[in-house]
KEKOLDO-613076 format. One line per 10 residues: number of its first residue (from 1); for each residue x, z negated, y of C-alpha. Coordinates in steps of 0.001 Angstrom, whole numbers, plus 500000, padded with zeros to 6 digits. Layout:
BEGIN
NUM = X:Z:Y ~ ...
***
This chain:
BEGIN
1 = 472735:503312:482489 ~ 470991:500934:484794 ~ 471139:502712:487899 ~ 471545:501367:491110 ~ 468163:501064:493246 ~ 469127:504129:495848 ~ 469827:503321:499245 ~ 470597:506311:501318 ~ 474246:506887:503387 ~ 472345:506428:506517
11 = 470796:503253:505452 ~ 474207:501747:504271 ~ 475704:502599:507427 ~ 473265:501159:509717 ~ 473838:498114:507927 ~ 477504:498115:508288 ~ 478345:495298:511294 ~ 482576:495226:512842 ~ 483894:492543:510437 ~ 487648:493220:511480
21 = 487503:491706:514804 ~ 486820:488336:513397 ~ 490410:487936:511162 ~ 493106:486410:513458 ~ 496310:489029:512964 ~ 499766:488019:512419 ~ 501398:484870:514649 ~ 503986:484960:516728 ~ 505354:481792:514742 ~ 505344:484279:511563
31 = 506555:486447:513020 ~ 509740:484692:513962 ~ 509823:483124:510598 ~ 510207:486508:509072 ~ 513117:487646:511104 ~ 514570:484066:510070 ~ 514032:484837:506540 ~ 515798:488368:507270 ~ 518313:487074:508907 ~ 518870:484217:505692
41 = 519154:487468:503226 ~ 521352:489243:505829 ~ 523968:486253:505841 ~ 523494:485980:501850 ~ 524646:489667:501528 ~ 527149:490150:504257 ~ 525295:491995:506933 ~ 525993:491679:510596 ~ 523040:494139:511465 ~ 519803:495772:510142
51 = 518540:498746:512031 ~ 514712:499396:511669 ~ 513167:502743:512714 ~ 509580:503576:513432 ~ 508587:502492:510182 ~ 506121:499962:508821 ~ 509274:497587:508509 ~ 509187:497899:512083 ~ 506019:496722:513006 ~ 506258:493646:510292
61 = 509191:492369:511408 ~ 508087:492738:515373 ~ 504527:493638:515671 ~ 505620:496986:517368 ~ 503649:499907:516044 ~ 505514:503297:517015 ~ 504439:506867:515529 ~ 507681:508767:514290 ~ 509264:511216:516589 ~ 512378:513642:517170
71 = 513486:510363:519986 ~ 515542:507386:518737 ~ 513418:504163:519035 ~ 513419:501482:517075 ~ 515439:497771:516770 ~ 518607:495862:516229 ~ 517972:492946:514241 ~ 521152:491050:514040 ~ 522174:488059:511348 ~ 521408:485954:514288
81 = 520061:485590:517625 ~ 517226:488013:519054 ~ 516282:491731:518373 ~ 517711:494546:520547 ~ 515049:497495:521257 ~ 515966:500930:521708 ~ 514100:502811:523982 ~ 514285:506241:525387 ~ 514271:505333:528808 ~ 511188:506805:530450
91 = 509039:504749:527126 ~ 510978:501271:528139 ~ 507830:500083:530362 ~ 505806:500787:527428 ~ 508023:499287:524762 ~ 508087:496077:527100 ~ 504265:495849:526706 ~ 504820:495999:523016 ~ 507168:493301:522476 ~ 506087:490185:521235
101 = 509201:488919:519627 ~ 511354:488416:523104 ~ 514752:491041:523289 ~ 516972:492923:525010 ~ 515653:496575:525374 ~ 518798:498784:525214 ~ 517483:502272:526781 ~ 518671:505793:526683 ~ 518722:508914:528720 ~ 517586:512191:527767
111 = 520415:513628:527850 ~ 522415:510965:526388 ~ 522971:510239:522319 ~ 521016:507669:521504 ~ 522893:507044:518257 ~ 525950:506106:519983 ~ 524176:503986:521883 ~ 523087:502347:518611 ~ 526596:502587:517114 ~ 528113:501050:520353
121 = 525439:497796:519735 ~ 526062:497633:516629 ~ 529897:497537:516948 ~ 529721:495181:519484 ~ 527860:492708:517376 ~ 530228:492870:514355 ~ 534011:492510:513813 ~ 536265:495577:511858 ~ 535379:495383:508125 ~ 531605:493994:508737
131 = 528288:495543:507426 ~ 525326:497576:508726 ~ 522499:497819:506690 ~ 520131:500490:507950 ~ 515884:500160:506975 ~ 515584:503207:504158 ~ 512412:504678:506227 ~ 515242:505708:508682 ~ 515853:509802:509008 ~ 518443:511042:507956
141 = 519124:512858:511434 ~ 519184:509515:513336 ~ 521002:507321:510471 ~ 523921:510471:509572 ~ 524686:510164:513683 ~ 524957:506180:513619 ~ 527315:506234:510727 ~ 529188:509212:512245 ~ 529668:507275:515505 ~ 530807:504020:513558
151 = 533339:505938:511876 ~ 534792:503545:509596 ~ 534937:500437:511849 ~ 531907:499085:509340 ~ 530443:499461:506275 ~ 526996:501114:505893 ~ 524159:500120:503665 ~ 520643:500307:503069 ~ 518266:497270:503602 ~ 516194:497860:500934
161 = 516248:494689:499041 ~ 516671:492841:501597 ~ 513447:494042:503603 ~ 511569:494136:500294 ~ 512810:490242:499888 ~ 510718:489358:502852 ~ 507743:492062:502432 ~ 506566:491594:498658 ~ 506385:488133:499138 ~ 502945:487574:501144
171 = 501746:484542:503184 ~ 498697:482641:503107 ~ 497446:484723:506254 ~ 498806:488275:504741 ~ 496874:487003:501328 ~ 493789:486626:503752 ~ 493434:489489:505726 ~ 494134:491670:502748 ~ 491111:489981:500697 ~ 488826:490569:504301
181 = 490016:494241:503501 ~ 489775:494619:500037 ~ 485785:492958:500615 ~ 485231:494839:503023 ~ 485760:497890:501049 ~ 484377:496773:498025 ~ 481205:496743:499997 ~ 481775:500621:500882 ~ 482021:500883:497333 ~ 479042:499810:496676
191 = 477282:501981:499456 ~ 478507:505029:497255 ~ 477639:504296:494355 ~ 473897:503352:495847 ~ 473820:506420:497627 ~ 474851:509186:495497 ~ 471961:511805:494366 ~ 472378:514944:492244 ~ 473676:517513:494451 ~ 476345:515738:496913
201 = 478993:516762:497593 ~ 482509:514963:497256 ~ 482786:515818:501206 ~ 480225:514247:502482 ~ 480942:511079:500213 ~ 484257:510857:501896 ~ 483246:511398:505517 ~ 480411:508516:504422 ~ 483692:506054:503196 ~ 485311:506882:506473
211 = 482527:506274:508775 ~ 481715:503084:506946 ~ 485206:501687:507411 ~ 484601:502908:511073 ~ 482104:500857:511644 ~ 483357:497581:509770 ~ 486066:498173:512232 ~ 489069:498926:510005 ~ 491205:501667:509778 ~ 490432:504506:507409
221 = 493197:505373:505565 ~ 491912:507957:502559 ~ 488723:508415:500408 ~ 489024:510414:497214 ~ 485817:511426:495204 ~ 485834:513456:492270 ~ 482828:514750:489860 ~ 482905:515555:486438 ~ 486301:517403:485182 ~ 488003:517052:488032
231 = 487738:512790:487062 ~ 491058:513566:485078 ~ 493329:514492:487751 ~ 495182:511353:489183 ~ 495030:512606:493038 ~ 492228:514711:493045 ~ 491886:518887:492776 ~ 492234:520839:496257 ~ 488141:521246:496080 ~ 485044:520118:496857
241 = 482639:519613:494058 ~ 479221:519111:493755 ~ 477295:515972:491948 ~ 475641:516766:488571 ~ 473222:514470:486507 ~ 475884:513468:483350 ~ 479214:513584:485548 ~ 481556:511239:485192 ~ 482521:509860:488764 ~ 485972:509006:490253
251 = 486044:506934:493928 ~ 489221:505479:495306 ~ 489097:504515:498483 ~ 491485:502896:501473 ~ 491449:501154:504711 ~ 493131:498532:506399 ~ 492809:495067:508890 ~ 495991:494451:511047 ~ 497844:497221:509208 ~ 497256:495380:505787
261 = 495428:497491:503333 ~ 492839:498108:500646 ~ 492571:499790:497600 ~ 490422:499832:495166 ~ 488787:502403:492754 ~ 485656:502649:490712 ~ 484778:505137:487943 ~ 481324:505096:486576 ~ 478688:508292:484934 ~ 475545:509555:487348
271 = 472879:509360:484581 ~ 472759:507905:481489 ~ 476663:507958:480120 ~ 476984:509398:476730 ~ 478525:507715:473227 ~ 482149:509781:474275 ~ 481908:508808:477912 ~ 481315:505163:476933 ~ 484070:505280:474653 ~ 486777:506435:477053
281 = 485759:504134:479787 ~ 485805:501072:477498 ~ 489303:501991:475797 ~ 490505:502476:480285 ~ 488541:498965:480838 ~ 491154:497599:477659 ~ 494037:499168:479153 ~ 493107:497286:483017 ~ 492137:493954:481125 ~ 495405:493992:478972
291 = 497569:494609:482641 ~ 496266:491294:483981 ~ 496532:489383:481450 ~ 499980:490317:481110 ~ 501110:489532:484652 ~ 502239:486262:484376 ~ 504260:484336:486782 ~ 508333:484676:485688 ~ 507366:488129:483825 ~ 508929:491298:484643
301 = 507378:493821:486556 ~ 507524:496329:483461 ~ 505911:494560:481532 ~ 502764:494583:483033 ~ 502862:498380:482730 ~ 504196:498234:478534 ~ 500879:495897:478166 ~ 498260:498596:479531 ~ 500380:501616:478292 ~ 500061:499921:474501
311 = 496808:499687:475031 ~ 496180:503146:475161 ~ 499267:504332:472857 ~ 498105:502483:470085 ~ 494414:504411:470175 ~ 495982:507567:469830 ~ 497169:508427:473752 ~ 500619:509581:474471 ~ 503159:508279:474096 ~ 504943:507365:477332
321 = 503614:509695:480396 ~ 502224:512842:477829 ~ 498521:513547:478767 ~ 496173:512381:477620 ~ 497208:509013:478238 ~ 498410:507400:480945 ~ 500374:509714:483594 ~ 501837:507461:486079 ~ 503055:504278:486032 ~ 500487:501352:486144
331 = 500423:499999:489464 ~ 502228:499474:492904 ~ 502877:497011:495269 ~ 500109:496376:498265 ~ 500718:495003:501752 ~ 500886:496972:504949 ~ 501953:499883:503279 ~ 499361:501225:500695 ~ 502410:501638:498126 ~ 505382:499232:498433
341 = 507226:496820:496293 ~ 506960:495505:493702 ~ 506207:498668:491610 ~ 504910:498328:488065 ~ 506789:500427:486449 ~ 508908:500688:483015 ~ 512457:499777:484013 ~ 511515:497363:487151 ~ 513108:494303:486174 ~ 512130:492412:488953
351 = 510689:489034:487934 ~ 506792:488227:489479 ~ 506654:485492:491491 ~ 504004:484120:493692 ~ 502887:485669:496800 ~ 503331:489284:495166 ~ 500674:491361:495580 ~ 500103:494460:493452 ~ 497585:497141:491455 ~ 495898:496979:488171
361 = 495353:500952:487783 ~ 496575:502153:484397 ~ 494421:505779:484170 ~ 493400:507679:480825 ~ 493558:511380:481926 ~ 492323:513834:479806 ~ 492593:517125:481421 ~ 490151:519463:480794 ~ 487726:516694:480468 ~ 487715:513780:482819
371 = 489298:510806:483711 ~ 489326:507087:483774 ~ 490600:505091:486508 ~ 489850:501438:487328 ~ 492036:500020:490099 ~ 491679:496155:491408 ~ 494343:494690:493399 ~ 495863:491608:492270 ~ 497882:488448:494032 ~ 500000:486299:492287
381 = 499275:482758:493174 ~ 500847:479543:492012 ~ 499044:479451:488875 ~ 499119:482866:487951 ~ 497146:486254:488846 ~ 493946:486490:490696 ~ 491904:489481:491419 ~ 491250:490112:494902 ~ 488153:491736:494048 ~ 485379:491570:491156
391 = 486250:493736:488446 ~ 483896:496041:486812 ~ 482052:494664:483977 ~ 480891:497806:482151 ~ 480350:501632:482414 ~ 476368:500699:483769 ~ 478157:497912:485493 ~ 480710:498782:487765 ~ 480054:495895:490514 ~ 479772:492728:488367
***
């Protein structure tokens, strides 16, 4: 292998400057066009309302960032006009310095039901017969009480396709500030794989990914490092391990800009790989190669994952999900949420189409022995896919 010439945590993070501060967030005017586009979808398929929780939805549809809680708070988008906030009363002054899409705030009591509140809205908005769709992040607890309330003056749905219509479909700015992310963390990346030395351990290699995020000032979100066997489980093993000369070596790694994420992961040997080790990573390399290639505008989503899963069937893996082979499905949609639409997955029929933005990260586990992952993000643009990020070149290579 041609190792990397060391350079030491410490040194990396020194290094590190606050790149986040410099990439302008979300407008206001995009903002508004994305409740428009809502609002298009909700006239399209017969819905007078869409109710969004505290969930990610939430905040890309308004800018408003809330944590979950046992308290109804969330919004009323209706097929026209402005949102309606809900607010427990005592939070309005704070919701009111949230808002950047202008509304009504509609407060509540505590000892008043905030779902009939909701239901009351609602109702007023729409006529006997009409349609509530409700955000599928929603509890159960809060959207059970709307529905009750409604009783069967409207029909109830769920907005999933309708919010995935406007989320899996990024802009020019979204497409930005998730490439400032996915650089910025290719650049941790890189600090790892620098820094590593026989006898680490995979805990202080994550609190290194976080603290390097940190300091590029974006949001750590997760770092997973695994050594040696433990390479072969998809989401780690509940333990720390320690770095031997001849392990194989797993990082995935996440943070985000704005609330729009990165993801990428890296698999490489410490040492000199052997003929076996070689042979595994160059068959997972195939696999990642044969994913992007198939992802072609006007192409279903499952066949992205049929391309890489071939790959690996036809060299003896498998079949289907067996290990070894290929666990999971291939990849999964990328935006503000670190999985969303579109998933690439056997049976998602859903047709690419530029703006998506998705993972490359079809896996050879062998369990018992070590794993293979290679995960690069990929956008569809108008003339096809693009990686956000370098991919690795080779097992001595990993960077380019």
């Amino acid at each position: 292998m041609s190792a990397p010439e060391y350079k030491s945590f410490e040194q990396s993070l020194s290094e590190f400057e606050n790149i986040a501060a410099a990439i302008p967030p979300i407008s206001i005017k995009e903002l508004s066009a994305r409740i428009a586009k809502l609002q298009g979808l909700m006239k399209a398929q017969g819905a007078k309302a869409v109710y969004l929780d505290t969930s990610t939805s939430l905040t890309y549809f308004t800018a408003i960032t809330l944590g979950a809680s046992e308290r109804l708070h969330g919004a009323i988008i209706p097929s026209s006009g402005a949102p309606i906030y809900i607010s427990p009363a005592f939070e309005e002054p704070k919701t009111e310095t949230l808002i950047t899409i202008r509304g009504e705030i509609a407060v509540w009591e505590e000892h008043e039901d905030p779902a009939l509140l909701v239901a009351d809205l609602i109702c007023g908005l729409s006529a006997e017969g009409d349609t509530l769709a409700f955000d599928p992040a929603t509890p159960f607890v809060f959207s059970s009480a709307i529905t009750s309330h409604i009783g069967g003056r409207l029909k109830v749905t769920g907005a999933k396709e309708m919010i995935a219509g406007c989320r899996q479909i990024k802009s020019a700015t979204e497409i930005a500030i998730i490439q400032a992310a996915m650089s910025a963390s290719l650049g941790v990346h890189k600090a790892v794989w620098q820094g590593l030395y026989e006898g680490v351990s995979t805990t202080e290699v994550t609190n290194f990914i976080s603290a390097a995020h940190t300091k590029l000032g974006m949001r750590h979100i997760f770092a997973a490092a695994q050594f040696g066997e433990a390479t072969a489980y998809p989401h780690g093993v509940p333990y720390p391990q320690i770095l031997k000369t001849g392990d194989m070596v797993l990082i995935d790694l996440g943070a985000h800009i704005h609330r729009y994420c990165s993801d990428i992961t890296r698999t490489y040997v410490f040492g000199e790989p052997t003929d076996r080790q070689r042979e595994l990573w160059s068959l997972e390399h195939k696999a990642h190669r044969a994913a992007f290639d198939a992802a072609t505008l006007g192409v279903p989503c499952e066949d992205v994952d049929f391309a890489a899963r071939k790959v690996l069937t036809d060299a003896g893996y498998g079949p289907d999900y067996k290990v070894p082979g290929l666990p999971h499905r291939t990849g999964h949609g990328l935006g503000m949420d670190m999985h969303e639409d579109p998933y690439i997955v056997r049976g998602n029929k859903m047709l690419l189409q530029p703006g998506m933005v998705f993972s490359d990260e079809p896996m050879l586990a062998l369990y018992g022995e070590c794993g293979v992952r290679l995960e690069d993000i990929i956008y569809m643009s108008e003339s096809g896919p693009v990686f956000f990020t370098e991919p690795a070149v080779s097992i001595d290579k990993p960077f380019g």
